[in-house]
C-alpha positions as CSV (number, residue, x, y, z in Angstrom):
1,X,40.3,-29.7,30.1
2,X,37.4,-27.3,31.2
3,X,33.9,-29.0,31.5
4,X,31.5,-27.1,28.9
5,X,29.2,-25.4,30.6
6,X,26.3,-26.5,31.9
7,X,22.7,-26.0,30.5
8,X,20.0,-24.0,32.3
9,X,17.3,-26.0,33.4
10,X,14.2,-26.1,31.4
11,X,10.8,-23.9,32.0
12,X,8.3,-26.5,33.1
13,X,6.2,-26.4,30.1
14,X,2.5,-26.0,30.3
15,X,0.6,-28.9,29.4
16,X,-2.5,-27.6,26.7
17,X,-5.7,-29.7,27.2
18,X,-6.2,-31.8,23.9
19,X,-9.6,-30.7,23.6
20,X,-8.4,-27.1,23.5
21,X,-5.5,-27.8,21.0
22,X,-7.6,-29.5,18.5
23,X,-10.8,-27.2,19.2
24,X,-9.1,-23.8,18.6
25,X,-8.4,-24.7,15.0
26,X,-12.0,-26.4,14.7
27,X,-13.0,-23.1,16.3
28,X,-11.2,-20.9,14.2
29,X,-12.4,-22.7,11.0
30,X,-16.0,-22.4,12.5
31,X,-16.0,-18.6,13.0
32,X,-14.7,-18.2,9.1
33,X,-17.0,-20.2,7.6
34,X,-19.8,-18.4,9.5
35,X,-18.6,-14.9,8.9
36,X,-17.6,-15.7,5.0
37,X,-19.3,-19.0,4.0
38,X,-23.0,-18.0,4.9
39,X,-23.1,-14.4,3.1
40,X,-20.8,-16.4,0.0
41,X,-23.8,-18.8,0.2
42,X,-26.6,-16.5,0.4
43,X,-25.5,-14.5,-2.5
44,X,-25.1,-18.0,-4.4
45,X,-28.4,-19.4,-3.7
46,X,-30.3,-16.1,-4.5
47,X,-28.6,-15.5,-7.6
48,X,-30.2,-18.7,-8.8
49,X,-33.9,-18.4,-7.8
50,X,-36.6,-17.0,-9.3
51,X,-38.1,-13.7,-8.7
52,X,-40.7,-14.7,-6.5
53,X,-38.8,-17.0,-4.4
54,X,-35.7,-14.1,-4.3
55,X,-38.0,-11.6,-2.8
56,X,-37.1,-12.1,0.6
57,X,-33.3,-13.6,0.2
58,X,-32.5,-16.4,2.2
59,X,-30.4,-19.3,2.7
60,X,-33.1,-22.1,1.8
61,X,-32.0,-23.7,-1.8
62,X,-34.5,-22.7,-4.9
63,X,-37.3,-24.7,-5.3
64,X,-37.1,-24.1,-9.0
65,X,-33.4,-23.1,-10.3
66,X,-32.6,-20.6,-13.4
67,X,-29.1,-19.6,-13.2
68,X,-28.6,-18.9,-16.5
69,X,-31.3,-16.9,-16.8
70,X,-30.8,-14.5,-13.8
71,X,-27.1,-14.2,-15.2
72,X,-28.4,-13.4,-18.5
73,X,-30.3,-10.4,-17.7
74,X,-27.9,-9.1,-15.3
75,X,-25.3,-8.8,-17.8
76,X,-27.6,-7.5,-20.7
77,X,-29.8,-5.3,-18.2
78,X,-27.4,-4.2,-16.2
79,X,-24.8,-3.1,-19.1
80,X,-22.0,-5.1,-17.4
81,X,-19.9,-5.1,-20.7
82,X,-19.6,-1.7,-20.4
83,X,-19.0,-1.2,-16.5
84,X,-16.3,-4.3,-16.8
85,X,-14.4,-2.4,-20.0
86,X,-14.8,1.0,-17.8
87,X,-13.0,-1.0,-14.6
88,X,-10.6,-2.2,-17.2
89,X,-9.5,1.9,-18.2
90,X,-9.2,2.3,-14.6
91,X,-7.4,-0.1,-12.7
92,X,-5.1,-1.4,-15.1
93,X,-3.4,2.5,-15.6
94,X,-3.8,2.4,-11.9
95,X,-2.2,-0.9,-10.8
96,X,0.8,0.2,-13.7
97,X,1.3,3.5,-12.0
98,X,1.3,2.2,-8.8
99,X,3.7,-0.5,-9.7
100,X,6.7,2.1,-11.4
101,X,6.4,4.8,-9.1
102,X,6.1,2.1,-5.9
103,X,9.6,0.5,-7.5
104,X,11.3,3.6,-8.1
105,X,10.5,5.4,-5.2
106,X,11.2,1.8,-2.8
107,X,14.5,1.9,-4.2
108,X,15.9,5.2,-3.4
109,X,14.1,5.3,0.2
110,X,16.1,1.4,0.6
111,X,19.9,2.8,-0.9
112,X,19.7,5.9,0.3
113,X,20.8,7.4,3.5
114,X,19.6,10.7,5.1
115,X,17.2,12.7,7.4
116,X,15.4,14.1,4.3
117,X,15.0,10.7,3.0
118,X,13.5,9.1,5.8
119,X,11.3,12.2,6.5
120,X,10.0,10.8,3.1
121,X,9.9,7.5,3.9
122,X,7.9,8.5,6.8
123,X,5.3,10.6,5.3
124,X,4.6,8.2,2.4
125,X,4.3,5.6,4.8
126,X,1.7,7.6,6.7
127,X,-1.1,6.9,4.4
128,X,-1.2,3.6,5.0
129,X,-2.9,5.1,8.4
130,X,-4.6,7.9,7.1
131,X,-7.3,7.9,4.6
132,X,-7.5,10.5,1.6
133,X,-10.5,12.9,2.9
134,X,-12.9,12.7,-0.1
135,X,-14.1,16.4,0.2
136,X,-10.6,17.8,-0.4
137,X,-9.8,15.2,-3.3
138,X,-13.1,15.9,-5.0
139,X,-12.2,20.1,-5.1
140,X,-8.4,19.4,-5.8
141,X,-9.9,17.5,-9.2
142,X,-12.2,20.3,-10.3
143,X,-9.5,22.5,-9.4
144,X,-7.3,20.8,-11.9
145,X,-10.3,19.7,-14.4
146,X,-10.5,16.2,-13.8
147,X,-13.6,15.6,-11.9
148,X,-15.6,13.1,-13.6
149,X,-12.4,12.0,-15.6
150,X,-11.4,8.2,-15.9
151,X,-7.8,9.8,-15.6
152,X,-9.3,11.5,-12.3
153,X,-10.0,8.5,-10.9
154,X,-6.6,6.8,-12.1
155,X,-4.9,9.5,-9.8
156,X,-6.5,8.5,-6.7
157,X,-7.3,5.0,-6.9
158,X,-2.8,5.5,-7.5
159,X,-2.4,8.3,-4.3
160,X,-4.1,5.4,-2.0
161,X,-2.3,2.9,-2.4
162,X,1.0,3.9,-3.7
163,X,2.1,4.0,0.2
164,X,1.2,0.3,0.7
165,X,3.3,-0.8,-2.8
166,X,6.1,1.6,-1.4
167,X,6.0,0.0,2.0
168,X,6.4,-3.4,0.9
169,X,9.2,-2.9,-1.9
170,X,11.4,-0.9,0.2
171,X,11.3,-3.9,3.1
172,X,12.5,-6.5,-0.3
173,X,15.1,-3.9,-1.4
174,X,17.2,-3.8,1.4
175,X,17.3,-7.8,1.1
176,X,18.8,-7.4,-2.2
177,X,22.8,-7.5,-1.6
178,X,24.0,-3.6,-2.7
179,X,26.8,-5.4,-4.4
180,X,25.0,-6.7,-7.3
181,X,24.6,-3.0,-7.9
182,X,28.2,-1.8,-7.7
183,X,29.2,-4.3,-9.7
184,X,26.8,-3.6,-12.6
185,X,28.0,0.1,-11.9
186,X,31.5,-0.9,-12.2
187,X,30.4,-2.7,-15.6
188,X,29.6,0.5,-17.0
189,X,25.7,0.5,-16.4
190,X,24.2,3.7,-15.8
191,X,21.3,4.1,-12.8
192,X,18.4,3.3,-15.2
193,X,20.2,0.2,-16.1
194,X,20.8,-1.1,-12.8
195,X,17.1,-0.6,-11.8
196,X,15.7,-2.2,-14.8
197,X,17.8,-4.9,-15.3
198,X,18.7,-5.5,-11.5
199,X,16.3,-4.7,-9.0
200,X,13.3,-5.2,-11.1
201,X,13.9,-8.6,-11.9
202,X,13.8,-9.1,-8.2
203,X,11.0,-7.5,-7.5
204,X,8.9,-10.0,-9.1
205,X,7.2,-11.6,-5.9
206,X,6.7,-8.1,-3.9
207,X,5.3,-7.2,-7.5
208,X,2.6,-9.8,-7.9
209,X,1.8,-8.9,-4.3
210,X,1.3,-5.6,-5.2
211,X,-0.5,-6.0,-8.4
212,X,-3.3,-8.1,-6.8
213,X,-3.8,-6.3,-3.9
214,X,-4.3,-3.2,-5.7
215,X,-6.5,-5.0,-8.3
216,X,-8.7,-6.7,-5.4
217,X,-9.2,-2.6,-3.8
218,X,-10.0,-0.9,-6.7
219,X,-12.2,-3.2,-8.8
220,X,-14.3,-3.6,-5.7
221,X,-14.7,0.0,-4.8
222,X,-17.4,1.9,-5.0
223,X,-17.0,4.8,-2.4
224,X,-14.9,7.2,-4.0
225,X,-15.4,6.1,-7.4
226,X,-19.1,7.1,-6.8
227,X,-17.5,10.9,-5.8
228,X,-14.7,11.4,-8.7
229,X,-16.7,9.4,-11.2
230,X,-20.6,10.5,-10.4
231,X,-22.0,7.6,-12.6
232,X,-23.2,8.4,-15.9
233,X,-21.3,6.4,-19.2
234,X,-18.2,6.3,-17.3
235,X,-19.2,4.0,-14.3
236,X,-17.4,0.8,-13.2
237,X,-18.9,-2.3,-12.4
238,X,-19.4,-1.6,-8.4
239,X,-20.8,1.9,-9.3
240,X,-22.8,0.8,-12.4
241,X,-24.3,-2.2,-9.8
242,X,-25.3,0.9,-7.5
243,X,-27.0,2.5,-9.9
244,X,-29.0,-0.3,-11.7
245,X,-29.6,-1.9,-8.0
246,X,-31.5,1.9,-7.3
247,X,-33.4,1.9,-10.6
248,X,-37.1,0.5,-10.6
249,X,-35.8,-2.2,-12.9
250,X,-33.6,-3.7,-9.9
251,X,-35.9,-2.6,-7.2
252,X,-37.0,-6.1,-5.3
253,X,-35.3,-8.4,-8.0
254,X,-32.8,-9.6,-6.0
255,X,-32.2,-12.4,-8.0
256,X,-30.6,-10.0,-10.4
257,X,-28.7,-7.9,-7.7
258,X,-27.2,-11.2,-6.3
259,X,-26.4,-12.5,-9.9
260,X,-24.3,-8.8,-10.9
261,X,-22.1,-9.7,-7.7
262,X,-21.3,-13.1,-8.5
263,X,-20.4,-12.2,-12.3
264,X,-18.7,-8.9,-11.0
265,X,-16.6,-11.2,-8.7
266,X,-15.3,-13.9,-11.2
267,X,-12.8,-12.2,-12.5
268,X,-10.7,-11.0,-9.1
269,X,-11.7,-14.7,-7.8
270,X,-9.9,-16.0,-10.3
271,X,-6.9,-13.8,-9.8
272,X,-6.6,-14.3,-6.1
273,X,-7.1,-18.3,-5.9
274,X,-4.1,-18.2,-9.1
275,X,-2.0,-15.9,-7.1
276,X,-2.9,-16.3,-3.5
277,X,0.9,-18.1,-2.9
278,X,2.4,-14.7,-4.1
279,X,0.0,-12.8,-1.7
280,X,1.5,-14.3,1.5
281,X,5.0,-15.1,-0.2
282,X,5.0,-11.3,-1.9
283,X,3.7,-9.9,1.6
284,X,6.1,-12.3,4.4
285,X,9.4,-11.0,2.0
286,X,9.0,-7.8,2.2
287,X,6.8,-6.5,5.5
288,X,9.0,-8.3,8.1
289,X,12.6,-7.4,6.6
């Protein structure tokens, strides 16, 4: 009867310092709450003040509080009903677009196997590293006569970030056993059928994940909706908040300013603290495969 073999002695661990163990976290927490918590705070407290007191915005409470009143005029002034409903035409087509083509394409580049494949793979991927140069998007538009367009803008806002929805569905496909395929092919169920009654249901997580990131970019940008867009009646909120913030009816109320963000902001702060377990679920399932 052999003896079983024997174990390799143990690394000498290295002791941590309880000071440093329980100080990084305390540290950490520290650094967030200064680089998040004191601009969150600043905007809060100056939305709330008075225009006199907001003329130099900073982080001491209002003497004399009226909320409701800077809110008020923000939304009327500002014509936030119209910059939310113009948001609204443009994400949601977006964040649909980016969803179907993402799944689609995730599931080819996950079943199939070539070079010509993975040389697609490969330059989707890429844009996740390179950034669309606004000169050349702005001319391809005009070339094609939708400069200015809301479905202009659905195009790009879906070109930049259709790599990062690919790039995280394909990682959950190839999870999914490629049995539960063949055997709804041997059933009789064409392609179409397989992805919509199969793989989609699956999705679900990586979907979420996908849906709110994509929601959190483009109702917050501003940049190239400012160069496809130009302003004008067809302005979303961040643009419209550009242009009333440059008008002589913003200029020095920032009381106002502050107050557009923070209404801007409800809506995708809503969304992320609903859904920030299918961020990080959505995210670990399908990056690290």
């Amino acid at each position: 009867m052999t003896a079983p073999p024997a174990r390799p002695p143990r690394a000498a661990g290295i002791r941590v310092p309880p000071l440093w163990r329980y100080g990084r976290p305390a540290l950490v927490l520290l650094l967030a709450a200064l680089a998040v918590g004191v601009p969150l705070w600043l905007v809060a407290v100056t939305s709330a003040k008075p225009q006199a007191e907001a003329v130099r915005p900073n982080l001491d409470l209002p003497r004399r509080w009226q909320p409701g009143g800077n809110y008020a005029d923000a939304v009327s002034q500002g014509e936030m009903l119209r910059g939310f409903v113009n948001s609204l035409l443009v994400v949601v087509p977006s964040v649909a677009l980016v969803l179907i083509l993402g799944a689609g394409a995730a599931w080819v580049f996950a079943r199939r196997k070539s070079r010509l494949v993975t040389a697609a793979y490969a330059l989707t991927i890429s844009g996740l590293l390179l950034p669309p140069a606004v000169i050349t998007v702005v001319m391809e538009l005009r070339q094609l006569g939708l400069a200015g367009t809301r479905p202009g803008m659905v195009a790009v806002y879906t070109g930049m970030y259709l790599s990062t929805s690919i790039f995280f569905m394909t990682g959950f496909v190839r999870t999914i056993p490629a049995e539960l395929e063949e055997a709804a092919r041997m059933d009789g169920a064409r392609p179409l059928r397989v992805f919509l009654q199969i793989i989609l249901p699956l999705l679900r997580p990586v979907i979420a994940t996908a849906t709110i990131m994509v929601m959190l970019y483009a109702w917050s940008d501003m940049f190239y909706a400012f160069f496809v867009l130009g302003g004008g009646d067809r302005a979303t909120l961040p643009l419209n908040l550009y242009q009333v913030a440059s008008a002589e009816l913003y200029l020095n109320n920032w009381h106002l300013v502050f107050a557009y963000v923070v209404v801007m902001s409800l809506p995708m702060i809503a969304v992320f603290l609903v859904a920030q377990r299918k961020i990080v679920s959505g995210i670990t399932s399908g990056a690290v495969k």
